[in-house]
MILORO-908396 format. One line per field, with one value per residue (C-alpha): residue in one letter; x, y, z. Coordinates in nm, 4 decimals. Layout:
N
aa	[A ...]
xx	[X ...]
yy	[Y ...]
zz	[Z ...]
END
This chain:
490
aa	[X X X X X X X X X X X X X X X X X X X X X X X X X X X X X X X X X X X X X X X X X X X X X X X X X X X X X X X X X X X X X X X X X X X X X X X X X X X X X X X X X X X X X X X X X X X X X X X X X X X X X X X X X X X X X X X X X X X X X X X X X X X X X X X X X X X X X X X X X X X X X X X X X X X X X X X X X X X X X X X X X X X X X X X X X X X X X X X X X X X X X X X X X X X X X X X X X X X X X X X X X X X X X X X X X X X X X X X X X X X X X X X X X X X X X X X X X X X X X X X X X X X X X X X X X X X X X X X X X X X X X X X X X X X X X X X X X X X X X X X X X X X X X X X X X X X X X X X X X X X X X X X X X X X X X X X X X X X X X X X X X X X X X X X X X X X X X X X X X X X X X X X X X X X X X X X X X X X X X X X X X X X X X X X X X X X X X X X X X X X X X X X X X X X X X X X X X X X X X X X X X X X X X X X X X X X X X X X X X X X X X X X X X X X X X X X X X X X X X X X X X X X X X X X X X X X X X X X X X X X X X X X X X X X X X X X X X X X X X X X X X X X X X X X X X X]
xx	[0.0000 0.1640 0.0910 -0.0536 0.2789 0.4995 0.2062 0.2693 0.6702 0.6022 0.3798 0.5322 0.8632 0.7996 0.5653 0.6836 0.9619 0.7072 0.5251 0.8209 0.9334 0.6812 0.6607 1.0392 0.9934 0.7332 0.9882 1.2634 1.0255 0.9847 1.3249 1.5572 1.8654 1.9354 1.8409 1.8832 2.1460 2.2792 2.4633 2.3016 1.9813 2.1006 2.3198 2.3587 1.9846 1.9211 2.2112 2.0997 1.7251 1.7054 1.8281 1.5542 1.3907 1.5736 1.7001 1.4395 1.1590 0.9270 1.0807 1.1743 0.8020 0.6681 0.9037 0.7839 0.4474 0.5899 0.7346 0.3615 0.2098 0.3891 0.4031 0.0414 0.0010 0.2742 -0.0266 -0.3045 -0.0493 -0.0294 -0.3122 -0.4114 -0.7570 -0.8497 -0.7562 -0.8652 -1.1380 -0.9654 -1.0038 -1.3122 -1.5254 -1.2709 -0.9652 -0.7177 -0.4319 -0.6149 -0.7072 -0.3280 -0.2637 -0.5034 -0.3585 -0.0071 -0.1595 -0.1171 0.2591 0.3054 0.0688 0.2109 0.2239 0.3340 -0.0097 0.0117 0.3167 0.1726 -0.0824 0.1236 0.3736 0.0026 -0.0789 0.2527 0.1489 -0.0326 0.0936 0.4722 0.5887 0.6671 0.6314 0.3112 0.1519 0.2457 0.0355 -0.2816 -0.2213 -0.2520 -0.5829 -0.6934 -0.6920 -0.8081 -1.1380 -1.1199 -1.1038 -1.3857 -1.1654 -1.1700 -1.2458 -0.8671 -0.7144 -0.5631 -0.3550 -0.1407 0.1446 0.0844 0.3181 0.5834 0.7968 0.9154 1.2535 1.0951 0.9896 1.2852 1.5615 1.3491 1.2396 1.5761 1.7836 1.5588 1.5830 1.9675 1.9689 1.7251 1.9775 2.3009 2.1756 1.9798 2.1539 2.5360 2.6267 2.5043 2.6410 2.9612 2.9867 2.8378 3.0513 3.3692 3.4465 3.3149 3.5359 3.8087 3.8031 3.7472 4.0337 4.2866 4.1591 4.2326 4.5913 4.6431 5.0195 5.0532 5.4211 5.4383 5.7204 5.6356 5.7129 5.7807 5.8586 5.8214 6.0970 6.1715 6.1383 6.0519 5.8341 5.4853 5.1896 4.8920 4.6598 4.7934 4.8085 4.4113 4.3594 4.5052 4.2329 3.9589 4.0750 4.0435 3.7817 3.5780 3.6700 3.5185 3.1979 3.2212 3.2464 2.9415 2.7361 2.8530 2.7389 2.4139 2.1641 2.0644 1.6976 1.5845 1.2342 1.1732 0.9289 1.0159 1.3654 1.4214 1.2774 0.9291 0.7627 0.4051 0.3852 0.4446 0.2376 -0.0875 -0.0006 0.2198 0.1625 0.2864 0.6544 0.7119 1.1090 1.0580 0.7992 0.9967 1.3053 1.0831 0.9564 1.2469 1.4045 1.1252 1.2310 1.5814 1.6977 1.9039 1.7577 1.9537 1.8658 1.9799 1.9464 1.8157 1.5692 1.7610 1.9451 2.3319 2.4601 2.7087 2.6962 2.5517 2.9454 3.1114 2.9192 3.0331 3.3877 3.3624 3.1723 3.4693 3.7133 3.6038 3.6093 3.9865 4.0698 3.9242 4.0908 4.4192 4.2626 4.1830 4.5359 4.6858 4.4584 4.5535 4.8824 4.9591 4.7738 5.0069 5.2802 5.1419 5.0359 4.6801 4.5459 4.1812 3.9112 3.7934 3.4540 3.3647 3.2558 3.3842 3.6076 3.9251 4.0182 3.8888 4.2232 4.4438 4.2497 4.5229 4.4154 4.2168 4.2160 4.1519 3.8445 3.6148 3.9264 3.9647 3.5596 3.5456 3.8374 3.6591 3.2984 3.4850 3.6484 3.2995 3.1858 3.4334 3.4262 3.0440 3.0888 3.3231 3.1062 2.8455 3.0743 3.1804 2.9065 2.6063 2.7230 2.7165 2.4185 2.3505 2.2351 1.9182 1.8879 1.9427 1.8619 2.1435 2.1041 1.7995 1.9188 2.2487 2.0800 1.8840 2.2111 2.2697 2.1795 2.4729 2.7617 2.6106 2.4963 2.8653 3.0086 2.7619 2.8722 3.2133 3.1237 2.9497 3.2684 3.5004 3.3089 3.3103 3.6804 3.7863 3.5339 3.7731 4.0529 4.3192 4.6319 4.9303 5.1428 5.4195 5.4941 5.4928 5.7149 5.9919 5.9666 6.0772 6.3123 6.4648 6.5038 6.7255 6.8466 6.4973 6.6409 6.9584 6.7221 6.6953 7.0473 7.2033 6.9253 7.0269 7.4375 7.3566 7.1796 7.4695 7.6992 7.9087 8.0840 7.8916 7.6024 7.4385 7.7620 7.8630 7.5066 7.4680 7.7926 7.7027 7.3212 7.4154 7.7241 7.5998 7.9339 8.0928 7.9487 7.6355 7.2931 7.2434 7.0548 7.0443 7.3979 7.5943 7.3652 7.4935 7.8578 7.8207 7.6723 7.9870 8.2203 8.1283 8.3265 8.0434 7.9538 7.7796 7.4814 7.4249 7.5076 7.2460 7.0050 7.0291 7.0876 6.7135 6.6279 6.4679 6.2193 5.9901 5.9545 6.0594 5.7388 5.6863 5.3594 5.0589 4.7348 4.4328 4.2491 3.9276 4.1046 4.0107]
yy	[0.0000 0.3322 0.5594 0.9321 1.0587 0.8995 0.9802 1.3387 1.3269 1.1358 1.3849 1.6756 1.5560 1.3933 1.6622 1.9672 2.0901 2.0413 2.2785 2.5295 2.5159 2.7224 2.9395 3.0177 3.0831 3.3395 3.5192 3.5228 3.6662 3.9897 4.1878 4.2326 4.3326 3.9905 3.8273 4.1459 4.0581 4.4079 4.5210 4.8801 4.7058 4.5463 4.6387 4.9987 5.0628 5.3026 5.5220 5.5166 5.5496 5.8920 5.8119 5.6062 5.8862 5.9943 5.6148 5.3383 5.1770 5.3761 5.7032 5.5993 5.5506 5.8591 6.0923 5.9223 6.0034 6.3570 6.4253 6.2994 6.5163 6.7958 6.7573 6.7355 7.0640 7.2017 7.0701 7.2877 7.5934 7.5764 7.5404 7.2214 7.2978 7.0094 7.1269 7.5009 7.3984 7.2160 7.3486 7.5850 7.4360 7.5612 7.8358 7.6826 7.7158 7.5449 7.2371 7.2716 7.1508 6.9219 6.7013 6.7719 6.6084 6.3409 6.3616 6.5233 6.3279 6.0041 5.7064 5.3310 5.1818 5.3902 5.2629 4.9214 4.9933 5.0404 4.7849 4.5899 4.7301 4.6367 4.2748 4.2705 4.5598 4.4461 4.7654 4.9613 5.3014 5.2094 5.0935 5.4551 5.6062 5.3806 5.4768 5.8549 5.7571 5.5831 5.9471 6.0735 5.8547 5.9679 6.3032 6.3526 6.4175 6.0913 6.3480 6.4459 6.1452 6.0857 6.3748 6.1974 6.0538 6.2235 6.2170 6.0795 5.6962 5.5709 5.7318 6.0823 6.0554 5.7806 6.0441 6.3176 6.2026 6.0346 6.3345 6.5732 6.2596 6.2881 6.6301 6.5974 6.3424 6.5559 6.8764 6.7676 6.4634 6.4051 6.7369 6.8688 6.5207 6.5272 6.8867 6.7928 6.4847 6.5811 6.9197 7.0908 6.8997 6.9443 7.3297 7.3063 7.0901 7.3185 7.5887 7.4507 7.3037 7.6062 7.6949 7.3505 7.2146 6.8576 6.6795 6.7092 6.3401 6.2522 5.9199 5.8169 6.0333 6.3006 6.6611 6.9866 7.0673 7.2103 7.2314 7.0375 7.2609 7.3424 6.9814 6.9624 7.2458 7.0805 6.8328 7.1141 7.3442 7.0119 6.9215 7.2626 7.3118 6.9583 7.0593 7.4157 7.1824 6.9608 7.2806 7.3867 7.0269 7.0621 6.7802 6.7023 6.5696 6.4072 6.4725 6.4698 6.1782 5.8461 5.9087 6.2709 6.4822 6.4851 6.3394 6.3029 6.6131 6.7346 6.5716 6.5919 6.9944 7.1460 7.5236 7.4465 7.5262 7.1900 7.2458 7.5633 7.4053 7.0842 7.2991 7.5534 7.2210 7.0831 7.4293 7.5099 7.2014 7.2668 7.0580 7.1062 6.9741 6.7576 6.9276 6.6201 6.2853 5.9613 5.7548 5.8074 6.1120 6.1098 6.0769 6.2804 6.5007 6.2260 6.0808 6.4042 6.4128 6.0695 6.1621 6.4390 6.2139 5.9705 6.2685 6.3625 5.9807 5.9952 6.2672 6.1130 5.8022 6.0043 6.1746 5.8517 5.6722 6.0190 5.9788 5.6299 5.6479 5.9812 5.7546 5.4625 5.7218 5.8371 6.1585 6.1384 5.9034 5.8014 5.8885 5.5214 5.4887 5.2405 4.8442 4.8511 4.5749 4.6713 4.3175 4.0185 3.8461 4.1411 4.3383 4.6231 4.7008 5.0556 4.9959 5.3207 5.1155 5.4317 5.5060 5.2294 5.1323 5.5178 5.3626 5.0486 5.1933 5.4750 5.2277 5.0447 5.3730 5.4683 5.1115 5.1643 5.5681 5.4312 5.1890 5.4271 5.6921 5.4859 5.2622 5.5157 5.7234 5.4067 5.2908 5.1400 5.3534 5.4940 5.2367 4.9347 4.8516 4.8556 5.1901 5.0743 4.8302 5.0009 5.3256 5.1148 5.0817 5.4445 5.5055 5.2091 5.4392 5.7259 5.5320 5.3716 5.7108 5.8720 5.6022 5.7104 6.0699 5.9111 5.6700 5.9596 6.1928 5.9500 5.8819 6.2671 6.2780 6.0580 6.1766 6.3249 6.5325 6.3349 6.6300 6.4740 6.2213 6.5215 6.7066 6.4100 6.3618 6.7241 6.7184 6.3786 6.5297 6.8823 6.7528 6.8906 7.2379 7.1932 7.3293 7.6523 7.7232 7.6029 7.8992 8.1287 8.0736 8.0816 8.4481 8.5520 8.3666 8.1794 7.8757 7.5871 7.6124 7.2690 7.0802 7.1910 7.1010 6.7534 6.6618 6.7624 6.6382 6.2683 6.2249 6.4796 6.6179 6.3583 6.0139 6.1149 6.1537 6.5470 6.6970 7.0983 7.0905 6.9502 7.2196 7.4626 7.3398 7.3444 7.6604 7.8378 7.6577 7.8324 8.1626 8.4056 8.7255 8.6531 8.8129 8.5904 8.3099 8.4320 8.4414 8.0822 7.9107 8.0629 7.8350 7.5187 7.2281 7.3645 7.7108 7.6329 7.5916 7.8207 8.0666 8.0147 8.2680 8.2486 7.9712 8.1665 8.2631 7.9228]
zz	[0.0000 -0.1227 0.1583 0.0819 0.1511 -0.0556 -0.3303 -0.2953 -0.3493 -0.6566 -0.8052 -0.6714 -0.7923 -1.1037 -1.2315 -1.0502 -1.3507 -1.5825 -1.4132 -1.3477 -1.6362 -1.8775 -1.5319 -1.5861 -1.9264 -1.8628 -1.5797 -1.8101 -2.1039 -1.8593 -1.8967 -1.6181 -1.4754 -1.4940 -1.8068 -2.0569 -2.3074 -2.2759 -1.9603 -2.0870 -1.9947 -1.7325 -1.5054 -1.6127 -1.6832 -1.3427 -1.4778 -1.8585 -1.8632 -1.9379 -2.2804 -2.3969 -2.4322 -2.7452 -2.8091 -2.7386 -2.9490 -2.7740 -2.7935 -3.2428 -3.2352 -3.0889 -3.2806 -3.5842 -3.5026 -3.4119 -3.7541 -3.9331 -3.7282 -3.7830 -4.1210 -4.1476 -3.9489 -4.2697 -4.5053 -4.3826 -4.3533 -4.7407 -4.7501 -4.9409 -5.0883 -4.9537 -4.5960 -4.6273 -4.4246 -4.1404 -3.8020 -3.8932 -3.6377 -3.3868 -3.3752 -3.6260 -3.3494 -3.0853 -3.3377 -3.4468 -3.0045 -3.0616 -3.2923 -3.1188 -2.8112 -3.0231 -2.9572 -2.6522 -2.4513 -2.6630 -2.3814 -2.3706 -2.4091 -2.7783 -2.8643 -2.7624 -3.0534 -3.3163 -3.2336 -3.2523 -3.5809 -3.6903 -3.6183 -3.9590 -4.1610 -4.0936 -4.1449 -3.8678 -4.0745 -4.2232 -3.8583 -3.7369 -4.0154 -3.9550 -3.5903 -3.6725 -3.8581 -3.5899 -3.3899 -3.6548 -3.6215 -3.2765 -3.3311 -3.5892 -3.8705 -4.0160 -4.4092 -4.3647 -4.2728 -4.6111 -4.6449 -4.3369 -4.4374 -4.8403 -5.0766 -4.8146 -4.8504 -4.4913 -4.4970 -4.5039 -4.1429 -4.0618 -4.1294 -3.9715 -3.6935 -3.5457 -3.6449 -3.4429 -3.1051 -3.1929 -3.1510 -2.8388 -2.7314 -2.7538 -2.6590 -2.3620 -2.1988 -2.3649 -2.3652 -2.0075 -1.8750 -2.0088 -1.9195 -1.5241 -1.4942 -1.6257 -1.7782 -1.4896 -1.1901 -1.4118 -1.3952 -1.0183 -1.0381 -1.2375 -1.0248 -0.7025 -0.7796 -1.0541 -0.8297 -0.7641 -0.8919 -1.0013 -1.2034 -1.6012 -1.7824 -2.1153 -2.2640 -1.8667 -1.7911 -1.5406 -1.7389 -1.6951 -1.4016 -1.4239 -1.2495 -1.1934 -1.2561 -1.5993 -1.6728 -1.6099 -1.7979 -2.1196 -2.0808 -2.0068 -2.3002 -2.5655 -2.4276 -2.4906 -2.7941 -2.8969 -2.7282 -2.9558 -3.2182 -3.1811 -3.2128 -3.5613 -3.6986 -3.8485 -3.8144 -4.1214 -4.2377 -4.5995 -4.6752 -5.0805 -5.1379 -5.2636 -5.4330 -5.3034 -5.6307 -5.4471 -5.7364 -5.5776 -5.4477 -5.7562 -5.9998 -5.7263 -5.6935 -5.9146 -5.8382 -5.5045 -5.4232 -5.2940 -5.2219 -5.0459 -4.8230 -4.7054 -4.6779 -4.4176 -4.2311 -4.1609 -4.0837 -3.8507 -3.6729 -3.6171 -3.8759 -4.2228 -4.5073 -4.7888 -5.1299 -5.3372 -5.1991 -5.2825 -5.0768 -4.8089 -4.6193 -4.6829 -4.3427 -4.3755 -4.1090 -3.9020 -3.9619 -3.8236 -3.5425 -3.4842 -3.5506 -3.3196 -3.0236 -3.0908 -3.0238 -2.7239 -2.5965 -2.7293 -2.5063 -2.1904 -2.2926 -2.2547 -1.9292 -1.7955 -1.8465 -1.7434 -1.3578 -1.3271 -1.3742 -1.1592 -0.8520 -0.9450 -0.8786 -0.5610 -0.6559 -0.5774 -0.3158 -0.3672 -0.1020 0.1403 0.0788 0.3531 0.3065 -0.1061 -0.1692 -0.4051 -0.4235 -0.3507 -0.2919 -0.1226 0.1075 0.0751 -0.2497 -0.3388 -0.7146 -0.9629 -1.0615 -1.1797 -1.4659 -1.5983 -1.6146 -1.7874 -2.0347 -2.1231 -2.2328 -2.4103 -2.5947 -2.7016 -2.7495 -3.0096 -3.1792 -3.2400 -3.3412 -3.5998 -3.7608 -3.7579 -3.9288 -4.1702 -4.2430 -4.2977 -4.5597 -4.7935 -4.9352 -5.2751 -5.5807 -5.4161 -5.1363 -4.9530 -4.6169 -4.4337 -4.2646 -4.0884 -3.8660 -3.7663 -3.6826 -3.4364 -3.2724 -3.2328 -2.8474 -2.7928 -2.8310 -2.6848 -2.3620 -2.2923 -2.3290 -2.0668 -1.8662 -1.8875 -1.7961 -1.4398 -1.3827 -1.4470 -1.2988 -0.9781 -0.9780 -1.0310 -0.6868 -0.4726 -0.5488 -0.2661 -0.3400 -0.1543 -0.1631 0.0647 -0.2641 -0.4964 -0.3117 -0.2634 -0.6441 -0.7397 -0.4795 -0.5875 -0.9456 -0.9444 -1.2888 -1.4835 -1.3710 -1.5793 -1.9083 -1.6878 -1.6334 -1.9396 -2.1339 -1.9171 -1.9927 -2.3206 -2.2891 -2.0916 -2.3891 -2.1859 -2.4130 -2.4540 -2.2347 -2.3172 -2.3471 -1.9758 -1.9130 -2.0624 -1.9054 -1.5296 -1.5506 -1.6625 -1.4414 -1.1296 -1.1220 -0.9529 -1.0143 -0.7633 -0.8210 -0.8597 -0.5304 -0.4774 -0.2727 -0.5922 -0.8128 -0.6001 -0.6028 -0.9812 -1.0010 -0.7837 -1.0569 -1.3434 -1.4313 -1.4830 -1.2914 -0.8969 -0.9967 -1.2520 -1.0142 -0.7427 -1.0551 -1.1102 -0.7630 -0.7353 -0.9515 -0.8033 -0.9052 -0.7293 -0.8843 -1.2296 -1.3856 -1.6370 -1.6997 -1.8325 -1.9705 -1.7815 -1.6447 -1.8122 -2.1644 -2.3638]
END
């Protein structure tokens, strides 16, 4: 006799996964930090949501229905004769809000019905339209429905609509962010360590001194003159009908200026319209923006090699922040984590802003499809390099001047003021400045490492007036660092 509790651990073992297992399904169906394929959705999604407003399905969709929209608005402006009478029932500027409610109150559960539309049309652009209509129903103006969407292909509102959420997107979030994050701590930075001396490098060695702050500030001045840069970059729009000669406009209204009107449209919108395209906009300026995003990342590459190594000298220490673990093997360890995090995503960044740079502006004869699927892609490079800005922005925040280290590493290196001397010799023209120079600065005189006593013993050898010899024994690492214009000049 099977007893009724070895009856239930058969059943609830033997039938239990089968259960589970379309129950797992449905869990892992709902995205997550952990199941999303992209760490961007994943693990970095609280720090990167803001930019699916200018990069996510939802946000492609509701500039889409933006651009229609507006362009529909652009009709009755004309006016079509068939839209003279639009909006007589009410004032034509307050049925103009009306249908730009459409837009501006645009929410998930109306992207959600189009991406259900889209379920039979397959075709995202043409589910937007039938969408519109749908409002249109709505709305009572079901007798101009047809002049949505007129005279247009897909590509029309396509290289509209995600040049104006690209300029949303850099003028609104990258920008401000990389400003915030970075370019402002920096001149805090340069200001606050502007008289600061340090010991200059190059090729790893010890060279002429300098000072912090004017080491920051070569970062800040590149830096703002990228950002200058961004904003002389038009964004550029193709709207000209099917194979950009706006052939149905056209032939349905000849009369009508039609090149004049789509160059106003997109003009009123921000954006620069292409006078001589094919289906699709040229993406030409689309690739110098890219070039000039992946400039910028270059640069904090360099800034973020340049921070991690002046911490592996000592030079900065980084601020405890209590309970993180630097390593999970030496519990010593305060690695420059936030640098080299900024250094990886700027690196992804730039890989994907050179695709993007160098793929778009190729498209066979009037069209392939090619463009579509990597400008889906375009929020990728702009969301690992706003990551960058927080991670640099964060390590920049922890970081402590160790002075003492500075200090011992200009004092340890009276050689870097031999360049000082050996200028001044040769203004007073005593023979062979650089030669005595060389000669003292690679041997220290006398076989020992060159401190301020055997500069100074050096200094009473040479034959040349006591004046001139005060003038130079004032001369020390620590003052030798040159002049620079003001902080506030670039």
């Amino acid at each position: 006799v099977v007893s009724t509790q070895s009856t239930f651990f058969f059943f609830f073992f033997f039938f239990f996964p089968f259960i589970l297992h379309p129950l797992l399904i449905i869990a892992m169906a709902t995205l997550s930090a952990l199941n999303a394929i992209s760490p961007l959705d994943g693990r970095y999604w609280s720090q990167l949501h803001g930019l699916s407003h200018h990069f996510s399905e939802f946000s492609l969709i509701k500039y889409r229905v933006w651009i229609e929209v507006e362009y529909f608005i652009a009709l009755c402006k004309v006016p079509l004769p068939q839209l003279s009478t639009f909006g007589d029932t009410l004032e034509k500027e307050s049925a103009f809000q009306q249908l730009r409610s459409i837009y501006t109150g645009f929410e998930e559960e109306d992207a959600l019905r189009v991406k259900e539309i889209e379920k039979t049309t397959n075709h995202d652009m043409k589910a937007v339209e039938y969408f519109i209509k749908e409002r249109f129903d709505q709305l009572g103006l079901s007798k101009y429905k047809e002049f949505i969407h007129f005279g247009l292909t897909s590509q029309d509102i396509n290289n509209t609509a995600i040049p104006l959420s690209l300029k949303h997107a850099v003028e609104n979030t990258y920008v401000p962010s990389l400003k915030d994050h970075v370019l402002l701590p920096l001149q805090n930075m340069a200001e606050a360590y502007k008289t600061t001396p340090i010991l200059a490098r190059t090729h790893g060695q010890p060279a002429t001194p300098t000072t912090l702050g004017r080491e920051i500030m070569v970062f800040v001045e590149r830096l703002s003159h990228q950002i200058s840069m961004i904003s002389t970059i038009p964004y550029a729009c193709k709207f000209g009908g099917a194979t950009g000669g706006l052939n149905a406009h056209h032939v349905a209204y000849p009369h009508i200026d039609w090149i004049h009107f789509a160059d106003i449209f997109a003009s009123n919108l921000g954006l620069k319209r292409m006078k001589f395209t094919t289906q699709i906009e040229h993406y030409d300026y689309l690739a110098a923006l890219c070039d000039n995003l992946k400039r910028i990342n270059t640069i904090l590459i360099d800034l973020s090699r340049d921070f991690w190594t002046y911490i592996s000298l000592e030079y900065f220490h980084q601020r405890l922040v209590k309970n993180e673990v630097g390593s999970s093997a030496m519990p010593h360890k305060v690695n420059p984590i936030d640098f080299e995090n900024a250094e990886g995503n700027l690196g992804l960044a730039n890989a994907v802003f050179e695709h993007l740079a160098s793929k778009l502006p190729i498209s066979r004869l009037q069209r392939d499809l090619t463009d579509s699927t990597v400008l889906r892609n375009l929020g990728v490079p702009f969301s690992h390099s706003i990551l960058a800005f927080k991670s640099l922005g964060k390590g920049i925040g922890k970081l402590l001047l160790n002075q003492p280290k500075i200090n011992q590493d200009l004092e340890e290196n009276w050689a870097v003021v031999s360049e000082a001397i050996q200028t001044i010799l040769r203004r007073e023209n005593f023979p062979n400045p650089y030669e005595a120079l060389k000669e003292f600065s690679r041997t220290g005189g006398e076989g020992e490492k060159i401190s301020m006593e055997s500069m100074s013993r050096f200094i009473d050898s040479l034959n040349v007036d006591e004046r001139i010899k005060e003038e130079l024994r004032s001369i020390t690492p620590f003052t030798y660092t040159g002049v620079h214009p003001p902080f506030d000049s670039i």
